[in-house]
N, C-alpha and C positions, 0 to 999 in steps of 0.2 A: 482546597478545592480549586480547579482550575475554570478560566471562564470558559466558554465557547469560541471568544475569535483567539483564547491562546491554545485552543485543540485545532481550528480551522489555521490558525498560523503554521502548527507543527503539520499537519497534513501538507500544506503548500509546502516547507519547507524539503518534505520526504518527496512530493513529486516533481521537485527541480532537481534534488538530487538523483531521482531515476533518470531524468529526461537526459543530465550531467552523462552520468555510465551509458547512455546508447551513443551519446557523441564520442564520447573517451575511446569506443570502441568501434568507429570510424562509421557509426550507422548515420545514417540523414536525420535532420532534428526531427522530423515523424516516423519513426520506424513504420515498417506496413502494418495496418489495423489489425489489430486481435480480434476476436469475437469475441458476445457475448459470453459463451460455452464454454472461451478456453482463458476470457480473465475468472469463469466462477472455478476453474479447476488450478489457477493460481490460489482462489480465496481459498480455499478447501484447502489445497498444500502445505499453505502459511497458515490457516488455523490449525491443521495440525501440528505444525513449529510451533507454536505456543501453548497447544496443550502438550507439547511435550517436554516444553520449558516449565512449565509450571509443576509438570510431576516430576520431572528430575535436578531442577536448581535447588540447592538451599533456600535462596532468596529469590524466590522466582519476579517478584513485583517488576523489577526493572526494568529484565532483557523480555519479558512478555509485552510489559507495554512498548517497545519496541517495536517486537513485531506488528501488534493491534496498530501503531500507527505505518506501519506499512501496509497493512491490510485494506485501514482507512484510504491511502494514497492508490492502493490498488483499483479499489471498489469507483474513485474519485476520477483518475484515468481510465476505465471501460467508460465512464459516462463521458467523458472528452471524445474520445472514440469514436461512441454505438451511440449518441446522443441522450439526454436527459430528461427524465417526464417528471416537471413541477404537481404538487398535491393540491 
C-alpha cells in the first residue's frame, strides 16, 4: 500500500510535469486560467481514458493509474487556478 505523502509526491510530481509542457510549448509559466467548467470537462475526458483503459488493456492496473494520477494533478491545478476551499 502506498502512504499518502508518496500519492501527494506523485500528484506534485505529474503537476510539474504539466507546468514542464506549457513552457516546452513556448506558453508563459501561467498559462491563461481555465475555469471551473472547463477543468471538470477535462476530469470527465480523462475519466473516461481510464475507463476505457481498464475495459480494453489486458493489464489494465498500470496505464489507468496513470491516468488517475493525472486526473488527481488535474483536479489539484483548477484549485491553483479557481482557488481552494479547506473542510
Amino acid at each position: 500500500m502506498t502512504t499518502r505523502q508518496e500519492a501527494y509526491d506523485a500528484i506534485d510530481s505529474e503537476r510539474s510535469y504539466q507546468d514542464s509542457i506549457w513552457q516546452d510549448q513556448g506558453h508563459p509559466e501561467q498559462p491563461n486560467p481555465l475555469t471551473v467548467g472547463e477543468f471538470i470537462l477535462m476530469l470527465e475526458k480523462y475519466t473516461e481514458f481510464a475507463r476505457t483503459c481498464w475495459v480494453n488493456e489486458p493489464k489494465p492496473e498500470i496505464e489507468t493509474l496513470k491516468i488517475i494520477r493525472k486526473i488527481a494533478a488535474i483536479a489539484v491545478n483548477c484549485m491553483e487556478q479557481n482557488g481552494v476551499l479547506k473542510r
